[in-house]
C-alpha positions in Angstrom: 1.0 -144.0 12.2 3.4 -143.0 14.8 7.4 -142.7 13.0 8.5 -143.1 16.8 9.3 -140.4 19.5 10.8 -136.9 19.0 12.9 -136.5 22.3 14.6 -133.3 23.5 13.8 -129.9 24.0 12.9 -128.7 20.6 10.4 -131.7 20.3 8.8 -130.1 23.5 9.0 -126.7 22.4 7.4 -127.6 19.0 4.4 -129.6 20.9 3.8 -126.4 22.7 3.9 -124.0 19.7 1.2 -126.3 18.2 -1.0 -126.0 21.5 -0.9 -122.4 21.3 -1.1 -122.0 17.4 -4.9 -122.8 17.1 -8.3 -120.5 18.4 -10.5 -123.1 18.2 -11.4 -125.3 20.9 -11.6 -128.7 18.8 -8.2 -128.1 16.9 -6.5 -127.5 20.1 -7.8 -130.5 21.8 -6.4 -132.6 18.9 -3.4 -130.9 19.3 -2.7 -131.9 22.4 -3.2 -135.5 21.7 -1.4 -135.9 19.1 1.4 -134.0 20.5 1.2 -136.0 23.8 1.1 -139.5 21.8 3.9 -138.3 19.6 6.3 -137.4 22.4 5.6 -140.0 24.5 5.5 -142.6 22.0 2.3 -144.8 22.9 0.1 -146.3 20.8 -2.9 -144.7 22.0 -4.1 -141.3 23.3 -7.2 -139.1 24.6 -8.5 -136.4 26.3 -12.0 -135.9 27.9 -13.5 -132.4 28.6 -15.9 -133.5 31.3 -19.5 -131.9 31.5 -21.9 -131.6 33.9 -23.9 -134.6 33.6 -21.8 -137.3 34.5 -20.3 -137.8 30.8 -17.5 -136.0 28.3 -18.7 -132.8 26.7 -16.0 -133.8 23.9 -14.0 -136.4 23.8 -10.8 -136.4 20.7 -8.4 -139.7 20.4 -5.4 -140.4 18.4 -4.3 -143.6 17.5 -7.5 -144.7 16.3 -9.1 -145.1 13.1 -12.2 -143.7 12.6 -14.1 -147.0 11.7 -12.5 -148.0 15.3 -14.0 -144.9 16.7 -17.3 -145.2 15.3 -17.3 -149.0 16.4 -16.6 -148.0 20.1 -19.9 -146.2 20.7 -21.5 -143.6 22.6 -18.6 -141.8 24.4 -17.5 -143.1 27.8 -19.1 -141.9 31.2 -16.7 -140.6 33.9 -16.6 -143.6 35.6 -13.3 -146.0 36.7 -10.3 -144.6 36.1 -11.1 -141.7 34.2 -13.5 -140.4 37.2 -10.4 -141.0 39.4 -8.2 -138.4 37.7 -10.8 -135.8 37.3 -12.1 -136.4 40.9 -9.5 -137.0 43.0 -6.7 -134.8 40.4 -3.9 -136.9 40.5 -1.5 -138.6 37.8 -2.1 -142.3 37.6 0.9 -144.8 35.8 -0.4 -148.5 35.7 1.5 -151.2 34.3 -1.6 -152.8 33.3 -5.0 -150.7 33.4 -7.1 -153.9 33.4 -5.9 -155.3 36.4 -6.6 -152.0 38.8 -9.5 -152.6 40.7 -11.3 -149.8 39.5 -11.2 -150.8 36.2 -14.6 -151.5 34.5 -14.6 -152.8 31.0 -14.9 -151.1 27.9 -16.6 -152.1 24.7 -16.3 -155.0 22.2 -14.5 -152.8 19.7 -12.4 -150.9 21.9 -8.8 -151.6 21.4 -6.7 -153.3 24.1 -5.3 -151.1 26.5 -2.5 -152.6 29.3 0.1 -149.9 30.4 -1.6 -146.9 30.9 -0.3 -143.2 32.3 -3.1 -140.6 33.0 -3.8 -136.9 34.8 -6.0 -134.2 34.9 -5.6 -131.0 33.4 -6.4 -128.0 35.4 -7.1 -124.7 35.0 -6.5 -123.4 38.9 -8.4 -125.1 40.9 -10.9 -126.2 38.2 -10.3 -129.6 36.5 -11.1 -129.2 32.4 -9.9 -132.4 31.7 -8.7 -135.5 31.6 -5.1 -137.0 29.3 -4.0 -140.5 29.0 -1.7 -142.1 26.8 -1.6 -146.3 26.8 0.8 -148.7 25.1 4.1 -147.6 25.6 5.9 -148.5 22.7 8.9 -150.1 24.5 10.3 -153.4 25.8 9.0 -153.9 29.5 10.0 -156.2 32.0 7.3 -158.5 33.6 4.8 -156.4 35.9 6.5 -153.1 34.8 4.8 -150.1 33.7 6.4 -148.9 30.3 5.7 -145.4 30.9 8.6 -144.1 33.1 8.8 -141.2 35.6 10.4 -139.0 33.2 7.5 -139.3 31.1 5.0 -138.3 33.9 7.0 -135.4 34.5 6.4 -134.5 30.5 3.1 -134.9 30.7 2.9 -132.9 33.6 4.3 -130.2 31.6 2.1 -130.9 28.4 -0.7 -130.9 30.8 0.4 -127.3 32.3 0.2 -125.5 28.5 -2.6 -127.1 27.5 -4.5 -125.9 30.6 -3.5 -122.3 29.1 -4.2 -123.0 25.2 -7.9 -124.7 26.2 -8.6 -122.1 28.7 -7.2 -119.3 25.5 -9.2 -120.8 22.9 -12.4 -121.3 24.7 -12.2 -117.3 25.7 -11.5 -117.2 21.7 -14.7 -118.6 21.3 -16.5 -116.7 23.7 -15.1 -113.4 22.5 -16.1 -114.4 19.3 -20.3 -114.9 19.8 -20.0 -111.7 21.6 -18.7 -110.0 18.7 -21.5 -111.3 16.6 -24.1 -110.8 19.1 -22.8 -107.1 19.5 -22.7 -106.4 15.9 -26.5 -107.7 15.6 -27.1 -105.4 18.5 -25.0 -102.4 16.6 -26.7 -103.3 13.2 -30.4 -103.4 14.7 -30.0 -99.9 16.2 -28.1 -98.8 12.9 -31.4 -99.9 11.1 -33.6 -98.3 13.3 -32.4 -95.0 13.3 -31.8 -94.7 9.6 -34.8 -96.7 8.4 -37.9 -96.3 11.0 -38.4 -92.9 10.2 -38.9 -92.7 6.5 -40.8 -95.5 7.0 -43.1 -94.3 9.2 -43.1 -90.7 6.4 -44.0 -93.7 3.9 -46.8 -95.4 6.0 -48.3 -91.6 6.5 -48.1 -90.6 2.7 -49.2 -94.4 1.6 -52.6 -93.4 3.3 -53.1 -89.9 2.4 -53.1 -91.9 -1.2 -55.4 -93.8 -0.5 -57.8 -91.4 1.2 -57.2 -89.1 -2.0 -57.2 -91.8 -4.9 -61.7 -91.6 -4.9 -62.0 -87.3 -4.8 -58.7 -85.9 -6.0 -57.2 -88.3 -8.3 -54.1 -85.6 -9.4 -53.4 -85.0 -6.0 -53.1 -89.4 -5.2 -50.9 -89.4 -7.7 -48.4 -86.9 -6.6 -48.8 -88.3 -2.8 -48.1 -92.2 -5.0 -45.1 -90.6 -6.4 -43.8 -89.4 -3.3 -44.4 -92.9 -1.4 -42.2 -94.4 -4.0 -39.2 -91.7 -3.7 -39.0 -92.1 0.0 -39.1 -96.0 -0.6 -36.5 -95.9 -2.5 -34.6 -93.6 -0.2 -35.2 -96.2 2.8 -34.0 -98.9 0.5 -30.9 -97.0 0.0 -30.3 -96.1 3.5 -31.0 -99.9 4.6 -28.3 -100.9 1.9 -26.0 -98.3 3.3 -26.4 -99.3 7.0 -25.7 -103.2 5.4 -23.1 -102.9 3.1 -20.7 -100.5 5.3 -20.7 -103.2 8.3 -17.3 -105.2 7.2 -17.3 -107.2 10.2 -14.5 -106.5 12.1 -13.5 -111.0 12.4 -13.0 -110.9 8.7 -10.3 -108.8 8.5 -8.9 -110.2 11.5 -9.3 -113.9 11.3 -10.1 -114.6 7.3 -13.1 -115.9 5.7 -13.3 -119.5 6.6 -12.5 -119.0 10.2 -15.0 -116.1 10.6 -17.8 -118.4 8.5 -17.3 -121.3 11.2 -17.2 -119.1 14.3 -20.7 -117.4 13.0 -22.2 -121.3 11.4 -21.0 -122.5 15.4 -23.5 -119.9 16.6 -26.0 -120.4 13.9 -26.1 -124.6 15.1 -26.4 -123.4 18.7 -29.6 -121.3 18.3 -31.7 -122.9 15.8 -32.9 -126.2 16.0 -31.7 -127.2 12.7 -28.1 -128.6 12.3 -26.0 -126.3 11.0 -22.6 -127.4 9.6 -19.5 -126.2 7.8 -16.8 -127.9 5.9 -13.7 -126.1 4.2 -10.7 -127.4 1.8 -7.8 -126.0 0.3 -9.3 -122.3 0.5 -6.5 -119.4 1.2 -6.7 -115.7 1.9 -8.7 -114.2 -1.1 -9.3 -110.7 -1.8 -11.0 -108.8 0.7 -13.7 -107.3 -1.9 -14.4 -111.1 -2.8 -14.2 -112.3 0.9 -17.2 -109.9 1.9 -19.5 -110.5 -0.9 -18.9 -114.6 -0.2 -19.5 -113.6 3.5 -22.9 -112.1 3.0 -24.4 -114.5 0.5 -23.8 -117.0 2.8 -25.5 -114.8 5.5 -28.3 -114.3 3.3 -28.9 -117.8 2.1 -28.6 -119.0 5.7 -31.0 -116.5 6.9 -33.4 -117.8 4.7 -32.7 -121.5 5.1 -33.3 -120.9 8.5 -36.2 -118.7 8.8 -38.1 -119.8 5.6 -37.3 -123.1 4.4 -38.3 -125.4 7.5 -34.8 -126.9 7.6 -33.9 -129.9 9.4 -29.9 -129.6 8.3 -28.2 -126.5 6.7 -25.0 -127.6 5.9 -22.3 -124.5 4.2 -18.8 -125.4 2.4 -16.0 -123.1 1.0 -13.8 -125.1 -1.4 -11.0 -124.0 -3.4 -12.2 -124.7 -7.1 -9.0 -123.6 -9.9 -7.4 -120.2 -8.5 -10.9 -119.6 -6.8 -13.6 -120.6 -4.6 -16.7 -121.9 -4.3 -19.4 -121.2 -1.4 -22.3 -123.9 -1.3 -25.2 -123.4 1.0 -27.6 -126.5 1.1 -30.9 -127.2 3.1 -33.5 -129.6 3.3 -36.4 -127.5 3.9 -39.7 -126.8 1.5 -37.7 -125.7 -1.3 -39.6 -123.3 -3.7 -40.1 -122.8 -7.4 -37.3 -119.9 -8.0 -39.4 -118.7 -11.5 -42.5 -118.0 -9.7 -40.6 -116.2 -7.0 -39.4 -114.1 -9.6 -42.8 -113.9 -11.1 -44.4 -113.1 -7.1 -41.8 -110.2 -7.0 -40.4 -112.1 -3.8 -37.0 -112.6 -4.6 -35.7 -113.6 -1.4 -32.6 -111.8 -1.3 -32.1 -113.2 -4.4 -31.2 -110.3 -6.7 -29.0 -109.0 -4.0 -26.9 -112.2 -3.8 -26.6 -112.2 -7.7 -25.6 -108.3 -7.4 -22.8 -109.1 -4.6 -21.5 -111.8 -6.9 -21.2 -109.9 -10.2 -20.1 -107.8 -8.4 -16.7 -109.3 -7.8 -16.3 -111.1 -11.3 -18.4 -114.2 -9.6 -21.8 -115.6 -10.7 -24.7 -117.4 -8.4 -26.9 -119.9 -9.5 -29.6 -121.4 -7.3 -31.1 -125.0 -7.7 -34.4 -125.3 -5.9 -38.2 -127.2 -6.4 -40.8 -127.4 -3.8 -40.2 -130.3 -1.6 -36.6 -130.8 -2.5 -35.0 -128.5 -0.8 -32.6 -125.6 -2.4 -28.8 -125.0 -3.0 -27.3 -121.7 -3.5 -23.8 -121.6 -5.1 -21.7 -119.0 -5.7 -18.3 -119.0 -7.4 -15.4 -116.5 -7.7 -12.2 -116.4 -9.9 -9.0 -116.1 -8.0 -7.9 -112.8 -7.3 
């Protein structure tokens, strides 16, 4: 609930600060709203990104429960009032909303809306959005608007910086896939020139033992021997090229926002739904920040590529002076003994290795047909 308006300038300064605090696009939008209904004092307020289809890409309100939200529906087209302000970009101030003539109903469990104050946001010549507050929370004389003059100019205002902190975080965003898609790109050619090469020595030596093993037994041995060093050199060099790839958002932006920037990408690109959740987690050591970085890269991978997933769903929760990363699917599941028995271990012993490696321990829960979740816990550092 609203504890009534902050007024002055270091109410406004603080609303901007919020604005600008946050990198991703979501947490911005619900920063402006919740900024604009606090300074403004209304009941109600919300902001539409618009799309290209005649609806809201997003679509973030304040003021309302989420049972309320959830009882509203589908979210709204771009139709009445809000397809006024983002096509004809002007501010609108109604003393009642349901009276205009453009007005067009709304559903059963949408809350009542009279006075209402609205614009666009813009970014140039480009309209990104749409904010409106409803509900003063004021006296108002009969037929009179409770939103005043004074607070369409703040809104203006509010409108202006959150033009720059949506257009900021959505480059944020953007900056961020490229990183990953450049690392992949970095990594692959990485791979390639330190791997292909003693693998294609291996394939070479692999059949001279084969063509040997009948007629020169001694010699198929020594050419068996030599398959298995430069295996185990290739192994090495992979681990290498892996392991020294510390990407560069982890030391920049900490686990948990690196881990939802790379899941965001992950949901985009695969047709299973891919989701992340986080609570109470700080910064933890950066030895114990990588390792949970690439199990959770490894388990994905093979949720995603292996398991037949419909939802992948990661969380990162603080457990005692620790943390603890869960990676869940619902895919095929598999019988983790016999894996170990088939000598596939599916990453398996390198995600135990990564957590031992920092005083942590992994333990995987899996059965055909049910699915599989990978844990893996640290101690505090």
């Amino acid at each position: 609930m609203s504890q009534g308006p902050r007024t002055g300038l270091a109410a406004v300064s603080s609303a901007l600060l919020a604005m600008s605090r946050h990198l991703e696009v979501r947490d911005v939008l619900k920063t402006i709203v919740a900024s604009a209904r606090e300074l403004l004092d209304a009941q109600y307020a919300a902001l539409g990104v618009p799309d290209d289809h005649g609806g809201f890409a997003q679509f973030v309100v304040d003021g309302v429960s989420e049972e309320q939200w959830k009882a509203i529906g589908p979210l709204p087209r771009q139709h009445g009032i809000l397809a006024s302000m983002l096509h004809e970009a002007r501010a609108e101030r109604l003393a009642d909303v349901r009276k205009d003539p453009r007005f067009e109903g709304w559903p059963s469990a949408h809350p009542e809306l009279a006075d209402f104050l609205g614009l666009p946001i813009r970014d140039g010549d480009e309209i990104i959005g749409a904010l409106f507050l409803a509900n003063k929370n004021c006296p108002r004389p009969d037929g009179a608007c409770g939103f005043t003059e004074d607070d369409e100019e703040l809104l203006v205002i509010l409108a202006q910086h959150a033009a720059i902190a949506l257009t900021n975080a959505r480059l944020y965003e953007r900056s961020r896939e490229l990183t990953i898609a450049e690392e992949r790109s970095r990594l692959a050619h990485e791979l390639h020139d330190a791997v292909s090469q003693k693998l294609f020595s291996l394939r070479l030596t692999a059949q001279a033992a084969a063509a040997l093993v009948d007629r020169d037994p001694g010699r198929a041995k020594g050419e068996l021997q030599q398959v298995a060093a430069l295996a185990a050199e290739a192994a090495d060099e992979l681990r290498a090229a892996v392991v020294e790839l510390r990407p560069a958002a982890l030391d920049e932006d900490g686990l948990v926002a690196t881990l939802r920037t790379q899941i965001q990408v992950l949901d985009r690109a695969h047709s299973a739904r891919v989701t992340f959740g986080s609570r109470g987690v700080r910064a933890l050591p950066a030895a114990q920040e990588e390792a949970l970085l690439r199990v959770a890269q490894e388990a994905l991978h093979n949720a995603l590529r292996h398991s037949g997933a419909d939802h992948v769903d990661v969380s990162l929760d603080k457990r005692g002076s620790g943390a603890v990363l869960r990676v869940t699917d619902d895919g095929s599941g598999f019988d983790p003994r016999g894996v170990r028995r088939a000598g596939r271990h599916l990453g398996l012993v390198s995600m135990r290795d990564r957590a031992s490696g920092v005083g942590g321990r992994l333990t995987v829960e899996s059965a055909p047909g049910k699915g599989t979740t990978i844990e893996m816990e640290v101690p505090g550092g």
